[in-house]
PDB file of the backbone (N, CA, C, O) and the ligand in Angstrom, with CONECT records:
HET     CU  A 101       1
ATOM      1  N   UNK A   1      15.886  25.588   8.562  1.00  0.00           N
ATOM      2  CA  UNK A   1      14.760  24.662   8.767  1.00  0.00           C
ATOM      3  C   UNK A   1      14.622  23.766   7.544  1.00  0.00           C
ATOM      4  O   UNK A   1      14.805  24.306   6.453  1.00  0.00           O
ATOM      5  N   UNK A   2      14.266  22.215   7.585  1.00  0.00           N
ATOM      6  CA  UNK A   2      15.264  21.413   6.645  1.00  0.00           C
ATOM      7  C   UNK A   2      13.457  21.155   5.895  1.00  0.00           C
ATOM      8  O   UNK A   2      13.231  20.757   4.752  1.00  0.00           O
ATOM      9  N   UNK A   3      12.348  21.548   7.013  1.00  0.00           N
ATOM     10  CA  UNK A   3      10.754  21.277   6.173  1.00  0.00           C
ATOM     11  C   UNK A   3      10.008  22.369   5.079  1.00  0.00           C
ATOM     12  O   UNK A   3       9.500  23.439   5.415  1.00  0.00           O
ATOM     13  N   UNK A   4      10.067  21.868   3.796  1.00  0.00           N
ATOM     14  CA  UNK A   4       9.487  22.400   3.036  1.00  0.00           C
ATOM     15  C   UNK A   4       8.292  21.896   2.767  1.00  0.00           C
ATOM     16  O   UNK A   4       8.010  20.742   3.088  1.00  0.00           O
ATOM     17  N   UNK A   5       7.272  22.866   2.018  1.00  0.00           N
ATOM     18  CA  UNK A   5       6.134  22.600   2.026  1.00  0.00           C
ATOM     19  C   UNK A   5       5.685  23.102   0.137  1.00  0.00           C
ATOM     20  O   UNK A   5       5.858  24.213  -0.366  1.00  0.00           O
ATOM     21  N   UNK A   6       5.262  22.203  -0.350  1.00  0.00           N
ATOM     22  CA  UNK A   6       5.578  22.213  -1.840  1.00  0.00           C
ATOM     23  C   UNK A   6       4.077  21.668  -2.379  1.00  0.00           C
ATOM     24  O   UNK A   6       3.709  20.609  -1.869  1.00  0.00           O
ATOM     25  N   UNK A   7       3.330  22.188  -3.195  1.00  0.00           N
ATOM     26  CA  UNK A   7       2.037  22.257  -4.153  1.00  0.00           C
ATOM     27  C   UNK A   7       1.817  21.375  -5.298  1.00  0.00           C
ATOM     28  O   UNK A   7       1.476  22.060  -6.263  1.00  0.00           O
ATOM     29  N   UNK A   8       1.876  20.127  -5.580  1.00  0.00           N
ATOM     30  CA  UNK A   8       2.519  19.835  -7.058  1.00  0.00           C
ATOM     31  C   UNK A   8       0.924  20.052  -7.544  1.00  0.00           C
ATOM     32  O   UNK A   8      -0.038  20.204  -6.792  1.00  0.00           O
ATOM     33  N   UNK A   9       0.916  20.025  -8.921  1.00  0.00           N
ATOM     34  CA  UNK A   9      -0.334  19.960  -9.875  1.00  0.00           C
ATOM     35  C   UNK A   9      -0.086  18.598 -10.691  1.00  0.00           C
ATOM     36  O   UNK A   9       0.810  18.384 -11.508  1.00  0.00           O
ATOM     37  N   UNK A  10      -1.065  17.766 -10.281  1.00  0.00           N
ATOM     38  CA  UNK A  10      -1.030  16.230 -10.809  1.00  0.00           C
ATOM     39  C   UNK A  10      -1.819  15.595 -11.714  1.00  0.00           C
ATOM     40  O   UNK A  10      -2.483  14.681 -11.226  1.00  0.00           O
ATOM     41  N   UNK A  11      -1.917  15.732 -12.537  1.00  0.00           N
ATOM     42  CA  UNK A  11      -3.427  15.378 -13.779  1.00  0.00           C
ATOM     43  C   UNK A  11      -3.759  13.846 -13.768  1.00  0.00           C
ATOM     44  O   UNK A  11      -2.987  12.945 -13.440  1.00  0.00           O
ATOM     45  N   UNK A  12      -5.000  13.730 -14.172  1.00  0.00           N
ATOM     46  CA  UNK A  12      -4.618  12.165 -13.915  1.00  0.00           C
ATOM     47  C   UNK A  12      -5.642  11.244 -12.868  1.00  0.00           C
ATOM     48  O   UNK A  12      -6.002  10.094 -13.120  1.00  0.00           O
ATOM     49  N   UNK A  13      -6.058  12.095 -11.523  1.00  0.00           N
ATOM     50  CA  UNK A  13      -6.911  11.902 -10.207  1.00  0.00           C
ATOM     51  C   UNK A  13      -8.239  11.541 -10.691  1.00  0.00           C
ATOM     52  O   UNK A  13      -8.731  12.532 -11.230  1.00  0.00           O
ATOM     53  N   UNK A  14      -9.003  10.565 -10.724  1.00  0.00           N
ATOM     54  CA  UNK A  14     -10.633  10.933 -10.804  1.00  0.00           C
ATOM     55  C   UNK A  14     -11.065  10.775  -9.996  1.00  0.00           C
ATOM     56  O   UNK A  14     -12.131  11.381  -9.888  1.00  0.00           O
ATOM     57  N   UNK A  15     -10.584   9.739  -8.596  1.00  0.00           N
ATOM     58  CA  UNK A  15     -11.616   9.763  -7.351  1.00  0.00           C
ATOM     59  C   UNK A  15     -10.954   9.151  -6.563  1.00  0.00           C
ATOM     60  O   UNK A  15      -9.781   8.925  -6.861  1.00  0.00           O
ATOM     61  N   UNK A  16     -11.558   8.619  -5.126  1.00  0.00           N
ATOM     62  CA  UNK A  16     -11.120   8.451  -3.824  1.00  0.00           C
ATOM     63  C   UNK A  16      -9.714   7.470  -3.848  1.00  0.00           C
ATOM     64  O   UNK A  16      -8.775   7.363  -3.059  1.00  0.00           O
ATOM     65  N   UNK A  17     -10.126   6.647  -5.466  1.00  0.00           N
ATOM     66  CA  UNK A  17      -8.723   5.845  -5.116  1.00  0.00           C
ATOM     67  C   UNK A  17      -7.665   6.410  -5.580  1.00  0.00           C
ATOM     68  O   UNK A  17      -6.571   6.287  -5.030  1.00  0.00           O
ATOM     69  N   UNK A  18      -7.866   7.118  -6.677  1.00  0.00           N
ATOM     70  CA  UNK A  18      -6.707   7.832  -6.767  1.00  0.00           C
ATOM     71  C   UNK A  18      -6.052   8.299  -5.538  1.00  0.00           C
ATOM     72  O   UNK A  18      -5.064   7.875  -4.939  1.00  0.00           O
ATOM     73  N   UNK A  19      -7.109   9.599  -5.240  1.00  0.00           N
ATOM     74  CA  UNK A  19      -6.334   9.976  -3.582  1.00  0.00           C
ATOM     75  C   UNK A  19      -5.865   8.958  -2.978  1.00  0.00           C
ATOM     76  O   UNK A  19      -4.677   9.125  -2.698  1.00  0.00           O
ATOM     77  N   UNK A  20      -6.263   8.013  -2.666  1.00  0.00           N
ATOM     78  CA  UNK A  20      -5.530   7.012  -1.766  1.00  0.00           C
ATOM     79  C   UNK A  20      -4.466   6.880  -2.284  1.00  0.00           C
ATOM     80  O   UNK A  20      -3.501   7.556  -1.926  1.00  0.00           O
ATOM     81  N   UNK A  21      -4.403   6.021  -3.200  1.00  0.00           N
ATOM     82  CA  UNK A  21      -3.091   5.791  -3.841  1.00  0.00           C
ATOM     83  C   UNK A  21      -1.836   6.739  -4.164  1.00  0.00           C
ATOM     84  O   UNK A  21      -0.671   6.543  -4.509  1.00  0.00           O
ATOM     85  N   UNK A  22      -2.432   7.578  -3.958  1.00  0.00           N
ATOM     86  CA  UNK A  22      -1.135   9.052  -4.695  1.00  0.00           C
ATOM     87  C   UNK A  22      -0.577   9.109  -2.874  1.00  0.00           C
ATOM     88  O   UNK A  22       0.599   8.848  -2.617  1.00  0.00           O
ATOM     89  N   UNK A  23      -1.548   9.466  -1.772  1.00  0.00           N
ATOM     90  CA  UNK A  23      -1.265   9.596  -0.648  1.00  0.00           C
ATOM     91  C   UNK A  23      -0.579   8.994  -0.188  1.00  0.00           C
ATOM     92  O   UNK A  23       0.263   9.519   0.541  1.00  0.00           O
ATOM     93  N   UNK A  24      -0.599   7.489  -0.399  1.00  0.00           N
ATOM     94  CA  UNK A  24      -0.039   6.502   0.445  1.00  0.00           C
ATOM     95  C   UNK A  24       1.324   6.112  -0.405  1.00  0.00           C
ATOM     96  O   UNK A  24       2.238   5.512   0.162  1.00  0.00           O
ATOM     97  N   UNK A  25       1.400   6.451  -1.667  1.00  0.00           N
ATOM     98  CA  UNK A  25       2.860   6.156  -2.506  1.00  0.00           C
ATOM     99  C   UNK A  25       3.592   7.288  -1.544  1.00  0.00           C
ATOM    100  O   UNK A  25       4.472   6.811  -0.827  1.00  0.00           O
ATOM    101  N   UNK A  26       3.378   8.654  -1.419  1.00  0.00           N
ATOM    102  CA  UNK A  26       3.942   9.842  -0.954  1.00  0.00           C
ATOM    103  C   UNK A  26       4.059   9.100   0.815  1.00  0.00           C
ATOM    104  O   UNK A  26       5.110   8.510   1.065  1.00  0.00           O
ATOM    105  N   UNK A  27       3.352   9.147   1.547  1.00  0.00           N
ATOM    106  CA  UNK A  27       3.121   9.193   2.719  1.00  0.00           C
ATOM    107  C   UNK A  27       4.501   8.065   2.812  1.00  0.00           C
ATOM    108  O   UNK A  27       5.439   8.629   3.376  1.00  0.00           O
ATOM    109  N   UNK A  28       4.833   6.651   2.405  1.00  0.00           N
ATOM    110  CA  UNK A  28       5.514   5.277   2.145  1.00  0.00           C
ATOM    111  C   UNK A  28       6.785   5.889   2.028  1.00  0.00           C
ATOM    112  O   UNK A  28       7.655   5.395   2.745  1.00  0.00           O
ATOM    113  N   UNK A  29       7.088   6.761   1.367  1.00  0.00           N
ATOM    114  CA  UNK A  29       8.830   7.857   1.169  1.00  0.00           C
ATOM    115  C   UNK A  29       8.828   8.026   2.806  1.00  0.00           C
ATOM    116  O   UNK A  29       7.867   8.305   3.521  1.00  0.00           O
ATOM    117  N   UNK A  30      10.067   7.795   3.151  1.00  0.00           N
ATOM    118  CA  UNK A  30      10.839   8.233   4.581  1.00  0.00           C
ATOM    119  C   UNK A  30      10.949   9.999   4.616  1.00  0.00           C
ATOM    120  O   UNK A  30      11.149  10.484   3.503  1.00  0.00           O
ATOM    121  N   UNK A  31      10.848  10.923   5.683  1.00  0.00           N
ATOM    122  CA  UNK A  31      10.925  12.101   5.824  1.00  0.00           C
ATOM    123  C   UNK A  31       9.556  12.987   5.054  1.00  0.00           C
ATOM    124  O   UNK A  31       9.591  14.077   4.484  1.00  0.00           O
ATOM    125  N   UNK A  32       8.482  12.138   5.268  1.00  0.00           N
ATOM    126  CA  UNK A  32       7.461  12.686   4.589  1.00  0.00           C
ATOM    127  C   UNK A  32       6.548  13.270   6.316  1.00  0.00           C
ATOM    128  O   UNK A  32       6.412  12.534   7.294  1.00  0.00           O
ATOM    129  N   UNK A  33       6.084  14.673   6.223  1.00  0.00           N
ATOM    130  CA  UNK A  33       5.268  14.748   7.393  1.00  0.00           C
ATOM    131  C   UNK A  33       3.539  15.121   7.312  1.00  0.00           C
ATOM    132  O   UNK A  33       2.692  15.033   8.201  1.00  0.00           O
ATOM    133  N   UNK A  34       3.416  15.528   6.006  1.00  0.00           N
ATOM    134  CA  UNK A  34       2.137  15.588   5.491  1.00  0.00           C
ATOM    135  C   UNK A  34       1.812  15.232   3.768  1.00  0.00           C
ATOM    136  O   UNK A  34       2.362  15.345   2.672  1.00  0.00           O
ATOM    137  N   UNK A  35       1.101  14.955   4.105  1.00  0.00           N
ATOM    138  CA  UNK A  35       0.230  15.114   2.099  1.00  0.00           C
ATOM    139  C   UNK A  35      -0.955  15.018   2.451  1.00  0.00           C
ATOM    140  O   UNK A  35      -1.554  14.398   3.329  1.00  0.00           O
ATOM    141  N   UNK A  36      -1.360  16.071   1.242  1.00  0.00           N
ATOM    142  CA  UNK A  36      -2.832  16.182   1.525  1.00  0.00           C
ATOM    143  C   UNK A  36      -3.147  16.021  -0.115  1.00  0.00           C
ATOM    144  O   UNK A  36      -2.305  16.221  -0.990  1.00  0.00           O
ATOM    145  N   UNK A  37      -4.411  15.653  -0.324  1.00  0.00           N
ATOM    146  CA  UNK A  37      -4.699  15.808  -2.104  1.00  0.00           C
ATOM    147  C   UNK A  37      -5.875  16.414  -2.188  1.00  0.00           C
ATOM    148  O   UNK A  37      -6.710  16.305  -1.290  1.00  0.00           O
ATOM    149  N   UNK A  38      -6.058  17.061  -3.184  1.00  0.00           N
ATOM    150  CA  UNK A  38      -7.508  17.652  -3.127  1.00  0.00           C
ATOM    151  C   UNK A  38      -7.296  17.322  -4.828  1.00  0.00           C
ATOM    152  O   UNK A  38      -6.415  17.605  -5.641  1.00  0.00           O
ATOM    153  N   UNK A  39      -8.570  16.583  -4.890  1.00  0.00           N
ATOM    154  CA  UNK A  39      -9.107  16.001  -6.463  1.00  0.00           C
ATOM    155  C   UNK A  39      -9.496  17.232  -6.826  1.00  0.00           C
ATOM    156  O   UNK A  39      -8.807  17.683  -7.742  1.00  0.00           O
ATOM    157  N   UNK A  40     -10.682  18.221  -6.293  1.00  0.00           N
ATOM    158  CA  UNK A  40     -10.993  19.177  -7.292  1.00  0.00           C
ATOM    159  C   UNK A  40      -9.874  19.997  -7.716  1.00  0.00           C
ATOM    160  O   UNK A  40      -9.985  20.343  -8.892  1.00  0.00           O
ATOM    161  N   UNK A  41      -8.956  20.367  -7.202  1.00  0.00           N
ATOM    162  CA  UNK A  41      -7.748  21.541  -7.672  1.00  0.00           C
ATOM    163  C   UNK A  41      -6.877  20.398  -8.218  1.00  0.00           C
ATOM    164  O   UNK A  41      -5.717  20.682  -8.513  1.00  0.00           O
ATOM    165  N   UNK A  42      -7.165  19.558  -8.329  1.00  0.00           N
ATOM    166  CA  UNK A  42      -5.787  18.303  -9.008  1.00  0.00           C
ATOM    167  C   UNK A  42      -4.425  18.925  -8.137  1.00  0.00           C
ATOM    168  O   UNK A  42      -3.350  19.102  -8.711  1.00  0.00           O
ATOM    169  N   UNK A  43      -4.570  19.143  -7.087  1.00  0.00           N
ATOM    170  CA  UNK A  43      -3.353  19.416  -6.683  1.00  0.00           C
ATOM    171  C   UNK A  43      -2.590  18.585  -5.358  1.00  0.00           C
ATOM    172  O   UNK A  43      -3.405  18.127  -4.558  1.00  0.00           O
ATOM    173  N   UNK A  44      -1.553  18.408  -5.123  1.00  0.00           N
ATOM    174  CA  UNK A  44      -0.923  17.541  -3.791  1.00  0.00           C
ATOM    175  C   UNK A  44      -0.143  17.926  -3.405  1.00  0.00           C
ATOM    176  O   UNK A  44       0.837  18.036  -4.143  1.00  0.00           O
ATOM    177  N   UNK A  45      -0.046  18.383  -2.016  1.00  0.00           N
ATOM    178  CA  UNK A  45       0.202  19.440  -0.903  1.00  0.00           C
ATOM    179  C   UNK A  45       1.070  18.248  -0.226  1.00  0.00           C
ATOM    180  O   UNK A  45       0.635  17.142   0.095  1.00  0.00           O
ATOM    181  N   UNK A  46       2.650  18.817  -0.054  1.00  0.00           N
ATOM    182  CA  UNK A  46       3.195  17.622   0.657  1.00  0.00           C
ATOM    183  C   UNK A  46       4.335  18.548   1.544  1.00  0.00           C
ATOM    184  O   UNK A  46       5.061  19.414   1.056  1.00  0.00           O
ATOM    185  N   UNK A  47       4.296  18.165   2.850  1.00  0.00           N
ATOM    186  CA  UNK A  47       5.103  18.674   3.766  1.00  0.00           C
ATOM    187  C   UNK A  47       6.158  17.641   3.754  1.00  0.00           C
ATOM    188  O   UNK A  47       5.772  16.487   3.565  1.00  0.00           O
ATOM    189  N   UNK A  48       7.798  17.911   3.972  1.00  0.00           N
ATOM    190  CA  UNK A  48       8.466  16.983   3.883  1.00  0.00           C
ATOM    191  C   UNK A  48       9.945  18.166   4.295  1.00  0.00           C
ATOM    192  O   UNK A  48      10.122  19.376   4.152  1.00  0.00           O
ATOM    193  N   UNK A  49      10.798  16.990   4.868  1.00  0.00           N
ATOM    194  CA  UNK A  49      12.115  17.268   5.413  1.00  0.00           C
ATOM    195  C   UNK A  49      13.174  17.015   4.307  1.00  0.00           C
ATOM    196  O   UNK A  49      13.519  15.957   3.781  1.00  0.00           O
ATOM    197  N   UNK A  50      13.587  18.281   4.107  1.00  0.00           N
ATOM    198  CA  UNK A  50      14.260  18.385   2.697  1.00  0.00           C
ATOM    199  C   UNK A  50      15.921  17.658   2.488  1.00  0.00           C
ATOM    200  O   UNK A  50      16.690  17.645   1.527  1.00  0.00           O
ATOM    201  N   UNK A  51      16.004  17.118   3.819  1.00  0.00           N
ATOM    202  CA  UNK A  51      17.449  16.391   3.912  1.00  0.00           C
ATOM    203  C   UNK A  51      17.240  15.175   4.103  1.00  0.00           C
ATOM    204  O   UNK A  51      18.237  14.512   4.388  1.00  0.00           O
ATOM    205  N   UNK A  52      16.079  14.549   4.031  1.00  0.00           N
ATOM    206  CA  UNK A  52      15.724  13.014   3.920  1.00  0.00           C
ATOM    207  C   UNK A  52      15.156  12.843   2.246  1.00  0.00           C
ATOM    208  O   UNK A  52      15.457  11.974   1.428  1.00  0.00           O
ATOM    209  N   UNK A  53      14.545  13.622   2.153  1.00  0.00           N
ATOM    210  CA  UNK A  53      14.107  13.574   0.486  1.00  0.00           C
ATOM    211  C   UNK A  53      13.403  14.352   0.265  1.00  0.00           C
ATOM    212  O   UNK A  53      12.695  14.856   1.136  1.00  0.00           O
ATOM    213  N   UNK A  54      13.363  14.879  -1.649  1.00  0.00           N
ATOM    214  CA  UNK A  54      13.416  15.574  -2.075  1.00  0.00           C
ATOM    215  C   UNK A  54      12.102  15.983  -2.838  1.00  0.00           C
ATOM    216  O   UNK A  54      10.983  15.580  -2.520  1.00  0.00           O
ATOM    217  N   UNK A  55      12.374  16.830  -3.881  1.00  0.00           N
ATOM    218  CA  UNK A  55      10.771  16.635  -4.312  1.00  0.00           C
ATOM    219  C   UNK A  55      10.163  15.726  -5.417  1.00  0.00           C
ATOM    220  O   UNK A  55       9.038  15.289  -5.662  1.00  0.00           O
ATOM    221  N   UNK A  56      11.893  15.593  -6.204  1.00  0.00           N
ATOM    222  CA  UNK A  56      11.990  14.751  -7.327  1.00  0.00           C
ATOM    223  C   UNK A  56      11.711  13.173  -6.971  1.00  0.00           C
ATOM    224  O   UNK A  56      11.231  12.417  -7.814  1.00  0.00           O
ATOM    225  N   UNK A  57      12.063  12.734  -5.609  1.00  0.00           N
ATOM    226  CA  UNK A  57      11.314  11.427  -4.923  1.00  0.00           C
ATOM    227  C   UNK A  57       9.772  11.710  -5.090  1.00  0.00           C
ATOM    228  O   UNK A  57       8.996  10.935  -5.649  1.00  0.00           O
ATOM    229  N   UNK A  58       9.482  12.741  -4.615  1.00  0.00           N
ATOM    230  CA  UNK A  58       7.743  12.850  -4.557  1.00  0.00           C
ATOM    231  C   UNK A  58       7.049  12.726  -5.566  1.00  0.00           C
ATOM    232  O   UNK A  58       5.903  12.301  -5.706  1.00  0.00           O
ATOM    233  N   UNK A  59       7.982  13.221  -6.469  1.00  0.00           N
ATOM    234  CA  UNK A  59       7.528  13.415  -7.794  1.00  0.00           C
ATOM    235  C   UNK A  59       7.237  11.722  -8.676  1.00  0.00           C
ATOM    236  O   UNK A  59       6.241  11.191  -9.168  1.00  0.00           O
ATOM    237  N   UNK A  60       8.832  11.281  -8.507  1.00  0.00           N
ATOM    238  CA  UNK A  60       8.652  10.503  -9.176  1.00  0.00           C
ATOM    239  C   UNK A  60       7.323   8.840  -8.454  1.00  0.00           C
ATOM    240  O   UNK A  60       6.713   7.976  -9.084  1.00  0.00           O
ATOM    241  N   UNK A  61       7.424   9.129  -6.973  1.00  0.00           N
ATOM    242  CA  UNK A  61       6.339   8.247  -6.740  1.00  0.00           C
ATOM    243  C   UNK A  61       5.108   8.181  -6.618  1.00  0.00           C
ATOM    244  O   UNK A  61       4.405   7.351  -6.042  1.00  0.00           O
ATOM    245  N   UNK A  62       4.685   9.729  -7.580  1.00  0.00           N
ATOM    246  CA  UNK A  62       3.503   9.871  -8.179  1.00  0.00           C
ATOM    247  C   UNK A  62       3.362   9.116  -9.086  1.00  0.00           C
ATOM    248  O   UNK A  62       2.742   8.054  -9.144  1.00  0.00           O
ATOM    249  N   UNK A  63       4.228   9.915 -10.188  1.00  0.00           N
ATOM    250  CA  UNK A  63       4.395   9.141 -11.294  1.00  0.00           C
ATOM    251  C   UNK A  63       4.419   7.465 -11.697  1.00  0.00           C
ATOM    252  O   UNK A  63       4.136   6.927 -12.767  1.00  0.00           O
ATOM    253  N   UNK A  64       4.762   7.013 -10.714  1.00  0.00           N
ATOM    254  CA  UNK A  64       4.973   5.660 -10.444  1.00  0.00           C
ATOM    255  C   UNK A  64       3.101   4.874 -10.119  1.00  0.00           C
ATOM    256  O   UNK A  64       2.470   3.923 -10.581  1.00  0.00           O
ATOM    257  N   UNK A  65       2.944   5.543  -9.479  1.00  0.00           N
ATOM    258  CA  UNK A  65       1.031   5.120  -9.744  1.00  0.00           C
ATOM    259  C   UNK A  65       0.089   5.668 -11.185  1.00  0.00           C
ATOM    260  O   UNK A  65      -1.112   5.675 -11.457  1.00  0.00           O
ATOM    261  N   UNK A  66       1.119   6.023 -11.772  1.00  0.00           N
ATOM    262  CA  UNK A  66       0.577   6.436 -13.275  1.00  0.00           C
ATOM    263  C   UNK A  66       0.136   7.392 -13.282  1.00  0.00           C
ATOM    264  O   UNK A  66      -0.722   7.391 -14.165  1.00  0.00           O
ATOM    265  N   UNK A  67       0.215   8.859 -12.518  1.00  0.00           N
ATOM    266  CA  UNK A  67      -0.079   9.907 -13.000  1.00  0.00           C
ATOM    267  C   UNK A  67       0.750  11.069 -12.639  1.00  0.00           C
ATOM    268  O   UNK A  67       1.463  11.279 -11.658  1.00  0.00           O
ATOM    269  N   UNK A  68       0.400  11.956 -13.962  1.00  0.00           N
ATOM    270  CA  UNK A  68       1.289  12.965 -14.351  1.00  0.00           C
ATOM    271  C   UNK A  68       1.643  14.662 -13.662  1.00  0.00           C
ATOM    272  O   UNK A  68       1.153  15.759 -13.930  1.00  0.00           O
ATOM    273  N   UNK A  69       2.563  14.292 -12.824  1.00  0.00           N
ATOM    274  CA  UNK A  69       3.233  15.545 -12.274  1.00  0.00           C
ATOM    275  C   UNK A  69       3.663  16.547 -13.363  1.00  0.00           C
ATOM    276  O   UNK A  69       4.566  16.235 -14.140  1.00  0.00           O
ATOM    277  N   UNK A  70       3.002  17.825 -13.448  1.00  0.00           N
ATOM    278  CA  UNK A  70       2.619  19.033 -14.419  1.00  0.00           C
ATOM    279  C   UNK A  70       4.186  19.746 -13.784  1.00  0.00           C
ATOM    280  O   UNK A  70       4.567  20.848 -14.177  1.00  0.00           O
TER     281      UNK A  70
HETATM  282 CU    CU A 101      -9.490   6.977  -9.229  1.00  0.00          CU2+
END
């Protein structure tokens, strides 16, 4: 089964736009089937098909909205 389901811890979030923005950089990657963010746990919950992309994509298009994958 090619869907993994992976937790990152993201520092960095203070409010709704963050979430938006972290969501919709993640959600914008091809083979993405969920993300979820929850600001209070600083954490981002991303379901994704591990033969379209990876986590190091996820990762880095966090990073790419300026905040820091722990
Ligand atoms: Cu914000």
């Amino acid at each position: 089964v090619p869907n993994l389901v992976e937790t990152l811890k993201v520092e960095g979030m203070s409010c709704g736009h963050c979430v938006a923005a972290v969501e919709k950089a993640v959600k914008d990657l091809s083979g993405i089937n969920m993300v979820n963010v929850d600001l209070t746990a600083k954490t981002v919950t991303v379901d994704f098909d591990n033969q379209v992309v990876n986590l190091e994509n996820i990762k880095e298009a966090i990073e790419d909205q300026g905040y820091d994958v722990l």
